[in-house]
N, C-alpha and C positions, 0 to 999 in steps of 0.2 A: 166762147165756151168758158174763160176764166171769171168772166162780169157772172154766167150764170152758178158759178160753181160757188163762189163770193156771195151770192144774195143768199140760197138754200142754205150756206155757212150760218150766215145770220139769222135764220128762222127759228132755229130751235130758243137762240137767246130773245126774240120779240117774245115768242111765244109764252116765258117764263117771266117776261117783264108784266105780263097783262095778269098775272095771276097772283100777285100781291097784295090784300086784302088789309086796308086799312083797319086798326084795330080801337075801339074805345080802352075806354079806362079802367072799365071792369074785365075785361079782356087782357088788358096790359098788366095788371096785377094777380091775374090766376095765372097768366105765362111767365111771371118771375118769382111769384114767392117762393121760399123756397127751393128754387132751381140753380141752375149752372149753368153759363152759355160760354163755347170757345167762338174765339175769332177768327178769321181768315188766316190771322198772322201768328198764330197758335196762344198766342194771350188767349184767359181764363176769366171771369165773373161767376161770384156767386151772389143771391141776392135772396138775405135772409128778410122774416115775416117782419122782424122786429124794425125792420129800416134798414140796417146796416148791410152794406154792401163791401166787398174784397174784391180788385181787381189783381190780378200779377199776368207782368208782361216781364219780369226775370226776378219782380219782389213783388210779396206784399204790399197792398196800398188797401189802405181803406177808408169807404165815407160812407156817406146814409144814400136811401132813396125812397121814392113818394112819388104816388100818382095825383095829378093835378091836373083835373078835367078829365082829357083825353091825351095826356103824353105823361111820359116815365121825364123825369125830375132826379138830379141829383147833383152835391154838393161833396165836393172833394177837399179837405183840411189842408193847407190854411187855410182857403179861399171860406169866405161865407157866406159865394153866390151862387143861386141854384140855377143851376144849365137846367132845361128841359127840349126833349125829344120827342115827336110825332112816332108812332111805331109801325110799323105792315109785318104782314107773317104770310110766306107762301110755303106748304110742303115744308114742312116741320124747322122753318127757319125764321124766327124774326129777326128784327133788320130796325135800327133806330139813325132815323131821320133828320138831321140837325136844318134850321135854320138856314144854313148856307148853301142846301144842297146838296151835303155831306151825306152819306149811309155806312154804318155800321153793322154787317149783318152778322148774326149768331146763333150757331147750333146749339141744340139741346145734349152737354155732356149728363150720359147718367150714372 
Protein backbone atom coordinates (compact mmCIF):
# COMPACT_ATOMS: atom_id res chain seq x y z
CA UNK A 1 0.00 0.00 0.00
CA UNK A 2 3.02 2.54 0.81
CA UNK A 3 4.99 1.46 -2.87
CA UNK A 4 1.34 2.46 -4.24
CA UNK A 5 0.71 5.58 -2.30
CA UNK A 6 4.59 6.62 -3.29
CA UNK A 7 4.09 6.24 -7.13
CA UNK A 8 0.44 8.36 -7.41
CA UNK A 9 2.72 10.86 -5.04
CA UNK A 10 4.87 11.08 -8.02
CA UNK A 11 2.19 11.59 -10.89
CA UNK A 12 1.21 14.82 -10.55
CA UNK A 13 5.11 15.90 -10.62
CA UNK A 14 5.73 13.36 -14.21
CA UNK A 15 2.77 14.95 -15.40
CA UNK A 16 4.10 18.63 -15.11
CA UNK A 17 7.60 17.58 -16.37
CA UNK A 18 6.01 16.47 -19.92
CA UNK A 19 4.53 20.00 -20.24
CA UNK A 20 7.56 22.14 -20.61
CA UNK A 21 7.68 23.57 -24.05
CA UNK A 22 10.92 24.32 -25.38
CA UNK A 23 11.08 27.95 -26.41
CA UNK A 24 12.83 29.62 -29.60
CA UNK A 25 14.47 32.93 -29.70
CA UNK A 26 11.68 35.02 -30.74
CA UNK A 27 9.73 33.43 -27.95
CA UNK A 28 12.50 34.01 -25.44
CA UNK A 29 12.61 37.75 -26.19
CA UNK A 30 8.87 38.55 -26.07
CA UNK A 31 8.91 36.44 -22.59
CA UNK A 32 11.64 38.81 -21.16
CA UNK A 33 11.57 42.28 -22.66
CA UNK A 34 10.49 44.31 -20.46
CA UNK A 35 9.30 41.87 -17.67
CA UNK A 36 10.13 40.60 -14.26
CA UNK A 37 10.64 37.09 -13.19
CA UNK A 38 11.11 35.84 -9.26
CA UNK A 39 12.95 32.82 -8.26
CA UNK A 40 12.16 30.03 -6.14
CA UNK A 41 14.49 31.54 -3.64
CA UNK A 42 12.69 34.91 -3.77
CA UNK A 43 15.50 36.63 -5.81
CA UNK A 44 14.14 39.19 -8.59
CA UNK A 45 15.12 39.83 -12.46
CA UNK A 46 14.09 42.43 -14.45
CA UNK A 47 15.02 42.52 -18.09
CA UNK A 48 14.91 45.71 -19.90
CA UNK A 49 14.42 46.12 -24.13
CA UNK A 50 17.63 48.01 -24.03
CA UNK A 51 19.77 44.89 -23.01
CA UNK A 52 20.28 45.65 -19.55
CA UNK A 53 19.41 43.46 -17.10
CA UNK A 54 19.12 43.82 -12.66
CA UNK A 55 19.16 40.85 -10.73
CA UNK A 56 18.85 41.19 -6.65
CA UNK A 57 19.20 38.37 -4.55
CA UNK A 58 19.68 41.14 -1.16
CA UNK A 59 21.53 43.86 -3.89
CA UNK A 60 21.48 45.12 -7.00
CA UNK A 61 23.59 43.61 -9.54
CA UNK A 62 23.52 44.47 -13.02
CA UNK A 63 24.58 43.21 -16.58
CA UNK A 64 23.12 43.07 -20.18
CA UNK A 65 21.19 40.30 -22.01
CA UNK A 66 20.70 39.15 -25.68
CA UNK A 67 19.19 36.32 -27.47
CA UNK A 68 21.52 34.33 -29.54
CA UNK A 69 19.70 31.74 -31.79
CA UNK A 70 17.59 30.10 -29.55
CA UNK A 71 18.89 30.78 -25.89
CA UNK A 72 18.71 33.92 -23.59
CA UNK A 73 22.66 35.01 -23.30
CA UNK A 74 24.00 37.17 -20.69
CA UNK A 75 27.14 38.78 -19.23
CA UNK A 76 27.47 39.84 -15.74
CA UNK A 77 30.40 42.76 -14.95
CA UNK A 78 33.53 42.07 -14.41
CA UNK A 79 33.38 38.98 -16.37
CA UNK A 80 33.20 39.55 -20.33
CA UNK A 81 31.96 36.22 -20.90
CA UNK A 82 28.61 35.52 -22.17
CA UNK A 83 26.79 32.60 -20.22
CA UNK A 84 23.88 31.39 -22.50
CA UNK A 85 20.68 29.42 -21.53
CA UNK A 86 18.31 26.97 -23.52
CA UNK A 87 14.71 28.25 -22.02
CA UNK A 88 11.15 25.94 -21.75
CA UNK A 89 7.91 27.74 -20.31
CA UNK A 90 5.06 25.47 -18.83
CA UNK A 91 1.93 27.43 -17.23
CA UNK A 92 3.15 30.70 -16.90
CA UNK A 93 6.58 29.77 -15.81
CA UNK A 94 9.84 29.83 -17.74
CA UNK A 95 12.67 28.13 -16.53
CA UNK A 96 16.34 28.56 -18.09
CA UNK A 97 18.48 25.58 -18.71
CA UNK A 98 22.20 25.71 -18.19
CA UNK A 99 24.58 23.43 -19.91
CA UNK A 100 25.14 21.33 -16.92
CA UNK A 101 21.79 20.41 -16.44
CA UNK A 102 21.15 23.11 -14.11
CA UNK A 103 17.26 24.85 -14.27
CA UNK A 104 16.46 28.02 -13.24
CA UNK A 105 12.82 28.54 -13.12
CA UNK A 106 10.76 32.05 -13.00
CA UNK A 107 7.57 33.42 -12.51
CA UNK A 108 6.08 36.39 -13.97
CA UNK A 109 6.24 39.25 -11.08
CA UNK A 110 3.70 42.08 -12.47
Amino acid sequence: MIRFACVLAMLPVAALAQDWQAMTGDEITAALNNRALVYDDGSHQTFSASGETMYNAGEDTFGNWNVQGDKYCSVWPPSADWVCYSMDRADGVVRFLGEDGSAYPGRYRE
